[in-house]
PDB file as gemmi writes it, atoms N, CA and C in Angstrom:
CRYST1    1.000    1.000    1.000  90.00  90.00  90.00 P 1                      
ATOM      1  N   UNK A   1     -62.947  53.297   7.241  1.00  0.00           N  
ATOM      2  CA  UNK A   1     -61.800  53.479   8.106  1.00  0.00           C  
ATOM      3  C   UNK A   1     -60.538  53.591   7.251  1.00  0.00           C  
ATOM      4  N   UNK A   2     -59.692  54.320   7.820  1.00  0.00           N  
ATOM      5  CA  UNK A   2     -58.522  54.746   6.930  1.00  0.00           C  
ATOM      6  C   UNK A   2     -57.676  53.045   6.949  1.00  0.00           C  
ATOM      7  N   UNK A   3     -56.611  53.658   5.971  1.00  0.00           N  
ATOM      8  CA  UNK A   3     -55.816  52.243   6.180  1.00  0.00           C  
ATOM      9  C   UNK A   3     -54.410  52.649   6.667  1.00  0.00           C  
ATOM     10  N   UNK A   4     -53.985  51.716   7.692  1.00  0.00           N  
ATOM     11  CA  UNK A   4     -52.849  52.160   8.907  1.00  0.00           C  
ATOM     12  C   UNK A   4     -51.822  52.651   8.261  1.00  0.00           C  
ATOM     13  N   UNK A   5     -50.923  53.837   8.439  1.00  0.00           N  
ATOM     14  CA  UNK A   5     -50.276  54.358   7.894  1.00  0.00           C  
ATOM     15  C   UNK A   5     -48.720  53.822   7.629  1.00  0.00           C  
ATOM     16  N   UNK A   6     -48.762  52.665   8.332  1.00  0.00           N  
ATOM     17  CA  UNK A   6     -47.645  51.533   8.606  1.00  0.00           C  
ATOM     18  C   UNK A   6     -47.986  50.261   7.937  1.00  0.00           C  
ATOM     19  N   UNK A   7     -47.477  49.567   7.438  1.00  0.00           N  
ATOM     20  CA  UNK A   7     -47.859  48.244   7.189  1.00  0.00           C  
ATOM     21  C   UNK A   7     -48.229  47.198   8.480  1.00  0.00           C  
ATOM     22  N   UNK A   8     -47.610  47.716   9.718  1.00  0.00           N  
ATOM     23  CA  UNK A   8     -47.857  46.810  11.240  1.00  0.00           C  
ATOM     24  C   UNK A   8     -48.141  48.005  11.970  1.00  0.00           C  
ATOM     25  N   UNK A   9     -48.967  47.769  12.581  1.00  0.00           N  
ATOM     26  CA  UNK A   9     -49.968  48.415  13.864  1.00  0.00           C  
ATOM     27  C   UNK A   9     -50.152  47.390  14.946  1.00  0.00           C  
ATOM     28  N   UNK A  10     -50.235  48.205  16.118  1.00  0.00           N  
ATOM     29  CA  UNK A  10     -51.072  47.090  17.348  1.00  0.00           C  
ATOM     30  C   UNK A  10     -51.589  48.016  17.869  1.00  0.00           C  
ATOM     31  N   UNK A  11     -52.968  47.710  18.091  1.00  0.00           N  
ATOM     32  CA  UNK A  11     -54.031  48.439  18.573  1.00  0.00           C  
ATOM     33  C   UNK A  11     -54.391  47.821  20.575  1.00  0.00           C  
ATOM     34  N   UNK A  12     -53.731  48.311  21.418  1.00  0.00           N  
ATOM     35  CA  UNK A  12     -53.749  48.254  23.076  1.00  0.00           C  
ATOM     36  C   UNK A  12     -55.118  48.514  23.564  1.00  0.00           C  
ATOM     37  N   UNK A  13     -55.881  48.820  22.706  1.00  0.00           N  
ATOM     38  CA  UNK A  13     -57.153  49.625  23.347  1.00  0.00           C  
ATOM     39  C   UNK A  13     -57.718  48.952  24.862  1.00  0.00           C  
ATOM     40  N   UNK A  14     -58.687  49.762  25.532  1.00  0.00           N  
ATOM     41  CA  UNK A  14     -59.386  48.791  26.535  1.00  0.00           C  
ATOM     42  C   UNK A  14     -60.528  49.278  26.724  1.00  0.00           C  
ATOM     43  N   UNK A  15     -61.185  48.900  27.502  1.00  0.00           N  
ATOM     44  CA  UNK A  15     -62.244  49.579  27.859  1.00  0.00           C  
ATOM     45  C   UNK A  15     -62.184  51.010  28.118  1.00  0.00           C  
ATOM     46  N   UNK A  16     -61.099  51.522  28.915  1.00  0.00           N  
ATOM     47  CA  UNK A  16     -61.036  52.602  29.328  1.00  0.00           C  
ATOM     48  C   UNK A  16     -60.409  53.715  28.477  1.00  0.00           C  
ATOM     49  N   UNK A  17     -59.416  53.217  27.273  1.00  0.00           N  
ATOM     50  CA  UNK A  17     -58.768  53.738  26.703  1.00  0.00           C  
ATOM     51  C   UNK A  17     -58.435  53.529  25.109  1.00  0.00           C  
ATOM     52  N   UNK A  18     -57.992  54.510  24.360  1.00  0.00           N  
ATOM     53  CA  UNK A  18     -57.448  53.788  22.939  1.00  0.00           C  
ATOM     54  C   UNK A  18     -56.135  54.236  22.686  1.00  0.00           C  
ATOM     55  N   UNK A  19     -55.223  53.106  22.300  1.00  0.00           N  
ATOM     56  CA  UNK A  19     -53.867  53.022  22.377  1.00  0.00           C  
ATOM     57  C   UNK A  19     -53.395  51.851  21.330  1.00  0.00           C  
ATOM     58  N   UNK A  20     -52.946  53.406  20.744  1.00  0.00           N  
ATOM     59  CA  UNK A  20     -52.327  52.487  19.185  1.00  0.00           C  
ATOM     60  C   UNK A  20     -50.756  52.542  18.982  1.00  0.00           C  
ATOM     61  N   UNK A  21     -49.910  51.867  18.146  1.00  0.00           N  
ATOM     62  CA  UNK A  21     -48.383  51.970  18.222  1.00  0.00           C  
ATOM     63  C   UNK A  21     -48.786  51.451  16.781  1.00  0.00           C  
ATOM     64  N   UNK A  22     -47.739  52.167  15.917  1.00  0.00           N  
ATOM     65  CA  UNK A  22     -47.274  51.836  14.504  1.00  0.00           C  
ATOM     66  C   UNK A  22     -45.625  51.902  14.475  1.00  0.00           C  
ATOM     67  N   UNK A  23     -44.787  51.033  13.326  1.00  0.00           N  
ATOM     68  CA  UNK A  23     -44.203  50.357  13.641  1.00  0.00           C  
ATOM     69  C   UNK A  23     -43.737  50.898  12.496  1.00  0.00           C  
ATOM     70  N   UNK A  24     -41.979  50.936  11.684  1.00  0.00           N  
ATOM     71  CA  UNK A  24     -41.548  51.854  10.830  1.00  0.00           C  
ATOM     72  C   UNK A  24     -41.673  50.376   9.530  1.00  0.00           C  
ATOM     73  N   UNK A  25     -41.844  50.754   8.695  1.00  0.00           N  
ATOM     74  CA  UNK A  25     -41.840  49.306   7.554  1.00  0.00           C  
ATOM     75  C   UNK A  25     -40.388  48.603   7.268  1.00  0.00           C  
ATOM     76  N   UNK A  26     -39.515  49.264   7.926  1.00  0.00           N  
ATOM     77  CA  UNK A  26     -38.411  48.438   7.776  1.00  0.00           C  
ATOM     78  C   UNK A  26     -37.518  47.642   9.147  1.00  0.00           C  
ATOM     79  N   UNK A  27     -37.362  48.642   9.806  1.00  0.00           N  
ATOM     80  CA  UNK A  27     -36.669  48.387  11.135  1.00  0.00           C  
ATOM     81  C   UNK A  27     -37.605  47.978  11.745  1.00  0.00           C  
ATOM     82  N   UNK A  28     -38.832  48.105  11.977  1.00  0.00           N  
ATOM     83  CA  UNK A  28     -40.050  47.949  13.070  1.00  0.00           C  
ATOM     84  C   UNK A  28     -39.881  48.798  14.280  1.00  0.00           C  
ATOM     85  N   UNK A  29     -39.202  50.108  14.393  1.00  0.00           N  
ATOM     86  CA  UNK A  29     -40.028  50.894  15.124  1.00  0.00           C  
ATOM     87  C   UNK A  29     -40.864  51.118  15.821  1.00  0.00           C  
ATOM     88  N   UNK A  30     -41.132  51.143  17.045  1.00  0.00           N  
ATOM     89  CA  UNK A  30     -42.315  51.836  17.855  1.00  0.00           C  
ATOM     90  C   UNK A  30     -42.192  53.216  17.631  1.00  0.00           C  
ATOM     91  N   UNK A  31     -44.151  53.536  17.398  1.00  0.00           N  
ATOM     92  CA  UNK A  31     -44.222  54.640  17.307  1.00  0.00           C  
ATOM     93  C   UNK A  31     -45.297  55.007  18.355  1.00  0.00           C  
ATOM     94  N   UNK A  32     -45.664  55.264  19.379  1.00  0.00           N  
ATOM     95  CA  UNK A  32     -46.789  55.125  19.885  1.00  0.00           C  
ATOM     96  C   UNK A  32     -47.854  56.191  19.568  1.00  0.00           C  
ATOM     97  N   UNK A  33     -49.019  56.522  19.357  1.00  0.00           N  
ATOM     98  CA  UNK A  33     -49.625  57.683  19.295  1.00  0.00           C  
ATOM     99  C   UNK A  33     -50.569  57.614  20.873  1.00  0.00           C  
ATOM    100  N   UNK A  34     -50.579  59.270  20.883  1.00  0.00           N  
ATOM    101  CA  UNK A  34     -51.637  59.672  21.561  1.00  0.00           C  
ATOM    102  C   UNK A  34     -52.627  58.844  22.353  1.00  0.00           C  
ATOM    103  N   UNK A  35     -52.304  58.222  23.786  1.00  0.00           N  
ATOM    104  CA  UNK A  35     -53.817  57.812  24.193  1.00  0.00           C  
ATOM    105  C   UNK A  35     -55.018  58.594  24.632  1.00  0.00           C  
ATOM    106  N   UNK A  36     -56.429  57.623  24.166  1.00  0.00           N  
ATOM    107  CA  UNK A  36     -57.408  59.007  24.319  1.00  0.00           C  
ATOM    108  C   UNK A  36     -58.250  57.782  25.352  1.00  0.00           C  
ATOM    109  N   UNK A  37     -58.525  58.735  26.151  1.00  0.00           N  
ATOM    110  CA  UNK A  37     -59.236  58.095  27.332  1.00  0.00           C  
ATOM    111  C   UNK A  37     -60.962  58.107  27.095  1.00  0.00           C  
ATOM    112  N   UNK A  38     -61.884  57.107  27.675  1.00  0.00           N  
ATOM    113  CA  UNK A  38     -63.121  56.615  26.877  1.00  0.00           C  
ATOM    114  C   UNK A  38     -63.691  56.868  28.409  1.00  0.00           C  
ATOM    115  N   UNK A  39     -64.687  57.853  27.768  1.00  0.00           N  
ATOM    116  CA  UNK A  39     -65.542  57.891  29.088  1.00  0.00           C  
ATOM    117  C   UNK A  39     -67.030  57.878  28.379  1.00  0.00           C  
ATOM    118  N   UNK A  40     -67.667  57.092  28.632  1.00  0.00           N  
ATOM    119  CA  UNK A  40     -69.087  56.642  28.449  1.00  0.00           C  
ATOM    120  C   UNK A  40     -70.001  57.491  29.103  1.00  0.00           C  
ATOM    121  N   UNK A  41     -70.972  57.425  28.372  1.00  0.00           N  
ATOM    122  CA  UNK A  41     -71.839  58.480  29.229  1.00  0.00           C  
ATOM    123  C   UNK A  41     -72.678  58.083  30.348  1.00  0.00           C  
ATOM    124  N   UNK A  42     -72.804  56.517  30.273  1.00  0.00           N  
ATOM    125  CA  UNK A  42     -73.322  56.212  30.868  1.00  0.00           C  
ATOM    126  C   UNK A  42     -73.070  55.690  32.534  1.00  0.00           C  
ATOM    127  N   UNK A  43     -73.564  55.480  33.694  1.00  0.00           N  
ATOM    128  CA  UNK A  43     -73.769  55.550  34.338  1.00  0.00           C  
ATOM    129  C   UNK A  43     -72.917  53.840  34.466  1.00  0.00           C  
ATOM    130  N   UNK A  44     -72.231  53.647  35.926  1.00  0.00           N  
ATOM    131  CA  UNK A  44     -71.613  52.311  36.182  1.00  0.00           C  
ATOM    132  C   UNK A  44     -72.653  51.313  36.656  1.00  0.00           C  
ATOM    133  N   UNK A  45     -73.329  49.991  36.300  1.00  0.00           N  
ATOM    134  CA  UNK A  45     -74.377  49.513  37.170  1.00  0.00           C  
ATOM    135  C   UNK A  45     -73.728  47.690  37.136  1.00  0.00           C  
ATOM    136  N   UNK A  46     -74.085  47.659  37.864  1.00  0.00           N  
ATOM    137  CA  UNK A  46     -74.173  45.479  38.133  1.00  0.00           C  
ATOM    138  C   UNK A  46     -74.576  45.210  37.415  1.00  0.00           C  
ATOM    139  N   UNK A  47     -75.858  45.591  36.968  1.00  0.00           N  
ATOM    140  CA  UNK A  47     -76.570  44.427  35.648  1.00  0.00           C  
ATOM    141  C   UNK A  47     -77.215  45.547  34.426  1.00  0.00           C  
ATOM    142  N   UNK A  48     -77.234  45.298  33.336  1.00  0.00           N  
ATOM    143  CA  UNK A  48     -77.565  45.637  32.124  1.00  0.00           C  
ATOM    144  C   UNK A  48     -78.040  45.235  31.161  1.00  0.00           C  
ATOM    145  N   UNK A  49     -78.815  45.609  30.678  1.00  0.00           N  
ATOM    146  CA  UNK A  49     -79.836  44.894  30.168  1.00  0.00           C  
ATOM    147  C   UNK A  49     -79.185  44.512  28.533  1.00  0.00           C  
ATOM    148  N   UNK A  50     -79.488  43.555  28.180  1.00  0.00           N  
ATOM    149  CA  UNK A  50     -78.932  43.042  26.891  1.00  0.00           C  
ATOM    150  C   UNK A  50     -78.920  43.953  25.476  1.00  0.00           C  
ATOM    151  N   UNK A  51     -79.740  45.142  25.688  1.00  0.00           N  
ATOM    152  CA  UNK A  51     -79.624  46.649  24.454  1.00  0.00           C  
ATOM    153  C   UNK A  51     -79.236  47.589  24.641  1.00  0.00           C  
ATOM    154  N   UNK A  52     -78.909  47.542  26.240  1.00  0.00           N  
ATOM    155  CA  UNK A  52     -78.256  48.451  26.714  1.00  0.00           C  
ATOM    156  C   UNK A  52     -76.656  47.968  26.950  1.00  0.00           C  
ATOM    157  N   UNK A  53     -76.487  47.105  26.902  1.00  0.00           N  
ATOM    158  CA  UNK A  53     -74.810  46.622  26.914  1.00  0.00           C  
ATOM    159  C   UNK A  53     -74.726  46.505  25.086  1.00  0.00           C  
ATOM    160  N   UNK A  54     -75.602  46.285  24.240  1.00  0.00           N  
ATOM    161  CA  UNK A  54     -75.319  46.541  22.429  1.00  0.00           C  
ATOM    162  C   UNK A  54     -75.202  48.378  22.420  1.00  0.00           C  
ATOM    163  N   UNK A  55     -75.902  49.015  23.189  1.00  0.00           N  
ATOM    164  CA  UNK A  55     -75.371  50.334  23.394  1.00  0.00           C  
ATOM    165  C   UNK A  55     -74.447  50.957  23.210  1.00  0.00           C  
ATOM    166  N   UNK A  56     -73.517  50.452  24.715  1.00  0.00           N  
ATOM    167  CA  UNK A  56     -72.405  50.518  25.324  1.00  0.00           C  
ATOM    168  C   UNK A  56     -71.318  49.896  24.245  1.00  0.00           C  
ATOM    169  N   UNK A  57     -71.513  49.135  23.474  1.00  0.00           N  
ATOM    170  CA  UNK A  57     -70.329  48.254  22.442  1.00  0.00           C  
ATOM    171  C   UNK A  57     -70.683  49.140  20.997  1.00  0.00           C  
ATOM    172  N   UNK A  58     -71.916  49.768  20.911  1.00  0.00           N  
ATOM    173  CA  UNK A  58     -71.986  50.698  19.735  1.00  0.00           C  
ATOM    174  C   UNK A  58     -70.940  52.060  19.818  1.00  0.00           C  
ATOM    175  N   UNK A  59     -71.725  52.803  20.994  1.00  0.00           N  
ATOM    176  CA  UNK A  59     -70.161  53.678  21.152  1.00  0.00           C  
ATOM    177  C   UNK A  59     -69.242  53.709  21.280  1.00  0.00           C  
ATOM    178  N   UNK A  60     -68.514  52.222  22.190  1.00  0.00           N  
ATOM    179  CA  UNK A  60     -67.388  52.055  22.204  1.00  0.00           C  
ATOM    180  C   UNK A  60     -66.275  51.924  20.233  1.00  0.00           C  
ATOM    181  N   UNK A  61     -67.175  51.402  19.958  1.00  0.00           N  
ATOM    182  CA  UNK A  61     -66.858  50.611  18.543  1.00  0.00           C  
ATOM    183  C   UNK A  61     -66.908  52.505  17.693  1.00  0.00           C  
ATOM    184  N   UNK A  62     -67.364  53.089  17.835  1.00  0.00           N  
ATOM    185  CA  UNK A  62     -67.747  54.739  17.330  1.00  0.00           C  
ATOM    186  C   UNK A  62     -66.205  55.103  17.733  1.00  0.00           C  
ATOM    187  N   UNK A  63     -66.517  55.734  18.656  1.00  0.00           N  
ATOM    188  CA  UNK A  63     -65.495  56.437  19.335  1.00  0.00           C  
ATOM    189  C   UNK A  63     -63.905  55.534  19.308  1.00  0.00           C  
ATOM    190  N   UNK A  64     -63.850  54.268  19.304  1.00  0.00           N  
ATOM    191  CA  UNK A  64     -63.087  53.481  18.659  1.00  0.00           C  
ATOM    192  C   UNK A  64     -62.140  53.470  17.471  1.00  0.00           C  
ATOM    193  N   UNK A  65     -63.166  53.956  16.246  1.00  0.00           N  
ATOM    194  CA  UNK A  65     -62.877  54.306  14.816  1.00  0.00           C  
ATOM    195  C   UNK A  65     -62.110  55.677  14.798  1.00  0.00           C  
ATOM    196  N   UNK A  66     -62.919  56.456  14.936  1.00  0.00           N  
ATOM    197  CA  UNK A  66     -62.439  57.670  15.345  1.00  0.00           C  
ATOM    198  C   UNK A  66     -61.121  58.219  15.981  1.00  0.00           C  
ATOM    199  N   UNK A  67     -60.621  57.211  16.940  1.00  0.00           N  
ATOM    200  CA  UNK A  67     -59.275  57.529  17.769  1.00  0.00           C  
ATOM    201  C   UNK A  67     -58.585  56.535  16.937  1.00  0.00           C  
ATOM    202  N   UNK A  68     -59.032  55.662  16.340  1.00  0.00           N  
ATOM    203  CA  UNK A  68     -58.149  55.453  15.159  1.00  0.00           C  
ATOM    204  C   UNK A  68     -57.225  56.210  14.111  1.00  0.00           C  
ATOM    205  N   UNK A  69     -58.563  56.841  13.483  1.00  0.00           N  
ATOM    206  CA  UNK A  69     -58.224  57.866  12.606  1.00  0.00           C  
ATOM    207  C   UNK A  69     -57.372  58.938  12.855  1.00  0.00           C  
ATOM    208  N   UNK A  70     -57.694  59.242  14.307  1.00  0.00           N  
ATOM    209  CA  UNK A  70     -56.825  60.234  14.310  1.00  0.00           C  
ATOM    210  C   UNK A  70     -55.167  60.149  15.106  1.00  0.00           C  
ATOM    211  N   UNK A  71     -55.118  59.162  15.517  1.00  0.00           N  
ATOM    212  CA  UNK A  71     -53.860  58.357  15.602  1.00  0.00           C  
ATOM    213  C   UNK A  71     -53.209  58.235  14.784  1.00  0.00           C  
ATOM    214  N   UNK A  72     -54.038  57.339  13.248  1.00  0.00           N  
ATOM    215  CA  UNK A  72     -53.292  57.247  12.165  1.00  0.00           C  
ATOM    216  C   UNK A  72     -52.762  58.682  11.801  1.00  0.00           C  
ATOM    217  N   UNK A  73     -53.238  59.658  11.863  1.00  0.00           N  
ATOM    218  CA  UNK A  73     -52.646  60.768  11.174  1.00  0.00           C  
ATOM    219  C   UNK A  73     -52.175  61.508  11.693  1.00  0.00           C  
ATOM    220  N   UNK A  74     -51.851  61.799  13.301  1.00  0.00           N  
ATOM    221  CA  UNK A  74     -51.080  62.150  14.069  1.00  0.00           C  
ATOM    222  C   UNK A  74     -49.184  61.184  13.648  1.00  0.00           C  
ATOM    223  N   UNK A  75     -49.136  60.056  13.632  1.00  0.00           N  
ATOM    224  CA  UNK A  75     -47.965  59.614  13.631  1.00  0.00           C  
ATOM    225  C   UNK A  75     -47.512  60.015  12.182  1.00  0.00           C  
ATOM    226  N   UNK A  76     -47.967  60.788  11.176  1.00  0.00           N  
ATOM    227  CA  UNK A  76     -47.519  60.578  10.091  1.00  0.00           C  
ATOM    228  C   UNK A  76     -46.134  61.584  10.526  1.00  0.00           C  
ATOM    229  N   UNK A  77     -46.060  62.641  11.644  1.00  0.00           N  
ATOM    230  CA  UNK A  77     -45.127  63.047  11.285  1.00  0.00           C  
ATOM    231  C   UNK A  77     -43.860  62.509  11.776  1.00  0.00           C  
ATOM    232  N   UNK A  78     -44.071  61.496  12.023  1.00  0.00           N  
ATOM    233  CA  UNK A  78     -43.366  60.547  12.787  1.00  0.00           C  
ATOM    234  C   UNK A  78     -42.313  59.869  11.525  1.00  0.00           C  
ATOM    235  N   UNK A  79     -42.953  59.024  10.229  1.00  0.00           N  
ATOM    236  CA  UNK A  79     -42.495  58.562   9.147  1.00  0.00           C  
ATOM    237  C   UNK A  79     -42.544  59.507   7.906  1.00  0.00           C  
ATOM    238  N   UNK A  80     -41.103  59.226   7.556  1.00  0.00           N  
ATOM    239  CA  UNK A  80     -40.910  59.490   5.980  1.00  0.00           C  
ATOM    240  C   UNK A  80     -41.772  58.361   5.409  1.00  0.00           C  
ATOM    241  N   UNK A  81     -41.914  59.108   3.783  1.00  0.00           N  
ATOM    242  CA  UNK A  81     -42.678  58.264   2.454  1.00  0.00           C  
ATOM    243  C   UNK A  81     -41.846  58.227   1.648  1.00  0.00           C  
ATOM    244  N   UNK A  82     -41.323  56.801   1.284  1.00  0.00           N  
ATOM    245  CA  UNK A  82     -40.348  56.727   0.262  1.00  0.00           C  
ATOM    246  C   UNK A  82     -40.865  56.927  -0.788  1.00  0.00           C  
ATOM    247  N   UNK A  83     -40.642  57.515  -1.827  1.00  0.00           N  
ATOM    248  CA  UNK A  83     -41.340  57.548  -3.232  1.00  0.00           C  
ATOM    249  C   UNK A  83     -40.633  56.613  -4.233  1.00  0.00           C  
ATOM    250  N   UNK A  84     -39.746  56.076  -3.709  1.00  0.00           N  
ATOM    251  CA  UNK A  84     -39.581  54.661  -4.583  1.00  0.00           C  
ATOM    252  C   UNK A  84     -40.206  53.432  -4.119  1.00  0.00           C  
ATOM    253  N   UNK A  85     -40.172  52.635  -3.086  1.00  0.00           N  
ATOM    254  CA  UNK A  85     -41.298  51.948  -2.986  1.00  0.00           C  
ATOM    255  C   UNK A  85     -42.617  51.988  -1.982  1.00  0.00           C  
ATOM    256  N   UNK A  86     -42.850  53.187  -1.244  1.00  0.00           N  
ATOM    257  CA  UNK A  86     -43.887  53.166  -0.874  1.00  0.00           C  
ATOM    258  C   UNK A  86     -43.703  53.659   0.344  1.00  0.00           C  
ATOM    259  N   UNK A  87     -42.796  52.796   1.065  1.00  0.00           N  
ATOM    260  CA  UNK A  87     -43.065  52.566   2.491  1.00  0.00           C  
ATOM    261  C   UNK A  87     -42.854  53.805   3.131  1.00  0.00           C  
ATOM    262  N   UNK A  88     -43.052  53.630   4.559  1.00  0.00           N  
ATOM    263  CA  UNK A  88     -43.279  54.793   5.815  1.00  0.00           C  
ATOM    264  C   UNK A  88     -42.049  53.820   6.780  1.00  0.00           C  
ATOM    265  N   UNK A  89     -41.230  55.112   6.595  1.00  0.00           N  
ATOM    266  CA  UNK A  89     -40.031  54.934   7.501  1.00  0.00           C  
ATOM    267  C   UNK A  89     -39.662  55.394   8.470  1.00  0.00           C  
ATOM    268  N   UNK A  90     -39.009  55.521   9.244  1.00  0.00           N  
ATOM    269  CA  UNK A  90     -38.416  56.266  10.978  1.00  0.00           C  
ATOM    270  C   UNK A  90     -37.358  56.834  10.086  1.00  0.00           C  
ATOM    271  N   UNK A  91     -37.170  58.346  10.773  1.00  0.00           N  
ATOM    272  CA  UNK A  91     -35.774  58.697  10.645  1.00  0.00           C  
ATOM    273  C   UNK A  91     -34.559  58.029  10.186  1.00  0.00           C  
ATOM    274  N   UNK A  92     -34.173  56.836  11.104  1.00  0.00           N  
ATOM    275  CA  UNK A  92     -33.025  56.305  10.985  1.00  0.00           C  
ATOM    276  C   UNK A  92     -33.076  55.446   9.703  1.00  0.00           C  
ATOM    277  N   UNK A  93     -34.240  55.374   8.817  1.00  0.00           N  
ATOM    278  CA  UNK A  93     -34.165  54.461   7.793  1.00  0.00           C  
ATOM    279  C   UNK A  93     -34.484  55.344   6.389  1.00  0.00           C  
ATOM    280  N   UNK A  94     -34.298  56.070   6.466  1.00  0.00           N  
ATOM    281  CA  UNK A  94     -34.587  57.251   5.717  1.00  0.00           C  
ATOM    282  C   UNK A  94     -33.235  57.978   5.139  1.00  0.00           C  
ATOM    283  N   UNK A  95     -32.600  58.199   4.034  1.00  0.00           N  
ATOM    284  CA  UNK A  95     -31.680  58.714   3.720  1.00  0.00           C  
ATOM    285  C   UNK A  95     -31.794  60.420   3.142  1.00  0.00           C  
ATOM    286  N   UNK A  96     -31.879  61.529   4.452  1.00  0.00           N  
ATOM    287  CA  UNK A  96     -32.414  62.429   4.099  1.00  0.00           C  
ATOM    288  C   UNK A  96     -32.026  63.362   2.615  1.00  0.00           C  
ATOM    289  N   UNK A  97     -30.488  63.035   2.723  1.00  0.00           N  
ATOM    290  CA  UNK A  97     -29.968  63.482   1.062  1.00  0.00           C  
ATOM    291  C   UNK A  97     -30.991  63.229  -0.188  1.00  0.00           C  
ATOM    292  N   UNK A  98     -30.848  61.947  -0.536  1.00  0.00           N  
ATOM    293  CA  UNK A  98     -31.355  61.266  -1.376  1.00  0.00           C  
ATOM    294  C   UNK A  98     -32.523  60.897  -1.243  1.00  0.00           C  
ATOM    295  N   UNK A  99     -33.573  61.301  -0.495  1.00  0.00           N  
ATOM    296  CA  UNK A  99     -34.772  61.694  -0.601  1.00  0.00           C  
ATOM    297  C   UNK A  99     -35.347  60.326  -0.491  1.00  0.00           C  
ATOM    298  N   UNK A 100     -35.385  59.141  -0.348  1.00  0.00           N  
ATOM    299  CA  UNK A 100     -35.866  57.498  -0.300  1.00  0.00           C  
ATOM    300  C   UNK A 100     -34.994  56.992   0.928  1.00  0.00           C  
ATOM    301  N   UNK A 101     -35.544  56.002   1.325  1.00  0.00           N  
ATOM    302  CA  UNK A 101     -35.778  54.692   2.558  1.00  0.00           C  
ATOM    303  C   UNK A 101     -34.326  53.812   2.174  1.00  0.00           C  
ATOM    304  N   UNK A 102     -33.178  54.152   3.338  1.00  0.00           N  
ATOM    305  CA  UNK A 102     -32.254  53.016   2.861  1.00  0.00           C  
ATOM    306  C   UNK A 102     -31.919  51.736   2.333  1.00  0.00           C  
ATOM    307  N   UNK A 103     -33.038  51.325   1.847  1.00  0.00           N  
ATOM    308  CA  UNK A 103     -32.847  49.718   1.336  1.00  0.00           C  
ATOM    309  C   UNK A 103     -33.161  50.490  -0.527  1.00  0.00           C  
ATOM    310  N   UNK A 104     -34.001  51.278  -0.246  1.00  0.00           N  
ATOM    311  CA  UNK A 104     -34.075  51.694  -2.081  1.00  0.00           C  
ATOM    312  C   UNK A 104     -32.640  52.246  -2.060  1.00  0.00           C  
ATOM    313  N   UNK A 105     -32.153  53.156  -1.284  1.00  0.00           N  
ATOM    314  CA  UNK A 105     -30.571  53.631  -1.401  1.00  0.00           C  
ATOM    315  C   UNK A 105     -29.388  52.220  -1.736  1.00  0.00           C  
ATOM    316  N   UNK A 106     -29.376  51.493  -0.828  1.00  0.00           N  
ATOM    317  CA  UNK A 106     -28.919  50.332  -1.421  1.00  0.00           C  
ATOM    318  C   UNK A 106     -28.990  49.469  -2.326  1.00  0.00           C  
ATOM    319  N   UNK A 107     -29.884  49.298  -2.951  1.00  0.00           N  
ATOM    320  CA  UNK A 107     -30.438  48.449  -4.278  1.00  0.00           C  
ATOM    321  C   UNK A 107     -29.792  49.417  -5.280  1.00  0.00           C  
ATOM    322  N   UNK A 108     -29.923  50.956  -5.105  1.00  0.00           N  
ATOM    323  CA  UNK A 108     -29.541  51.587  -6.295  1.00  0.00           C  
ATOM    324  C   UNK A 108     -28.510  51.743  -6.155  1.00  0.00           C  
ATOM    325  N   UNK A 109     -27.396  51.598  -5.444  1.00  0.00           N  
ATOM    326  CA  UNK A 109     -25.943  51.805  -5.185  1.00  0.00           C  
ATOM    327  C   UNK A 109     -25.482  50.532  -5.778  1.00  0.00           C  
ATOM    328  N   UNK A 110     -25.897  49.712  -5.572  1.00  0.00           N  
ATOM    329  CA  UNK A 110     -25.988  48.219  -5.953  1.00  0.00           C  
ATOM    330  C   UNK A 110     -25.825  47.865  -7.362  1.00  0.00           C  
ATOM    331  N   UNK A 111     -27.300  48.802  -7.598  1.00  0.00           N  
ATOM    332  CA  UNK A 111     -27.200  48.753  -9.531  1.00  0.00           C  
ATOM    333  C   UNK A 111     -26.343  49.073 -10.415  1.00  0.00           C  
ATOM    334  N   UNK A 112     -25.559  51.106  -9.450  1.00  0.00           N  
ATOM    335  CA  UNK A 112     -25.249  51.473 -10.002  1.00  0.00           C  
ATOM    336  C   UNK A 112     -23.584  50.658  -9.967  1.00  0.00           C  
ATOM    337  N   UNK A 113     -23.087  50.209  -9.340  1.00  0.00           N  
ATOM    338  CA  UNK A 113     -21.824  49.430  -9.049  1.00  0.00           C  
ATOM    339  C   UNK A 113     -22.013  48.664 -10.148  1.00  0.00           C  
ATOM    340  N   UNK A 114     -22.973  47.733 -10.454  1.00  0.00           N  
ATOM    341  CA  UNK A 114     -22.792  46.794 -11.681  1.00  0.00           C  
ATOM    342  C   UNK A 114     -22.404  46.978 -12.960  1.00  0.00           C  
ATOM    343  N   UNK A 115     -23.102  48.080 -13.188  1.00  0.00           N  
ATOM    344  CA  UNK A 115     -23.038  49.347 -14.738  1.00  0.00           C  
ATOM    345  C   UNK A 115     -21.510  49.557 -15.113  1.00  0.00           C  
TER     346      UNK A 115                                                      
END                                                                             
């Protein structure tokens, strides 16, 4: 499984659905992605038999991963990548001039003031 393209994620999922939100690494941002709706193939019943409900939690857990993945990489166009320290930012934390995440903009304004 990929690794979340945010440092904070919350994963809403339910039975019926998968619903993820990533969060900007500085401000914390909501980002929500795409919900994908879970339809089982199987049939609705009262009782189920104990390999047939490990079934039902196999695909769920499948199809699970999957709307992960592609969540994660749907929001990327959501965040900048600072190339000074890493992080995945929102717009508003992003200094589009200067190409890095306003807190690296500040540290280096910072530095350069001392000099």
């Amino acid at each position: 499984m990929l690794e979340p393209v945010t440092k904070k994620y919350q994963d809403d999922s339910d039975l019926e659905s998968f619903k993820f939100t990533f969060f900007c690494d500085l401000c914390a941002k909501p980002v929500k992605a795409v919900s994908y709706s879970f339809k089982p193939p199987f049939k609705p019943k009262l009782f189920i038999s104990a390999s047939e409900r490990r079934a039902r939690e196999l695909l769920w857990l499948s199809d699970h991963g999957d709307a992960y993945e592609r969540a994660n990489k749907e929001v990327l166009i959501f965040f900048n990548l600072c190339p000074v320290c890493g992080r995945r930012v929102c717009d508003d934390c992003f200094a589009d001039e200067q190409g890095i995440c306003i807190e690296c903009l500040k540290l280096k304004n910072e530095k350069e003031e001392k000099s």
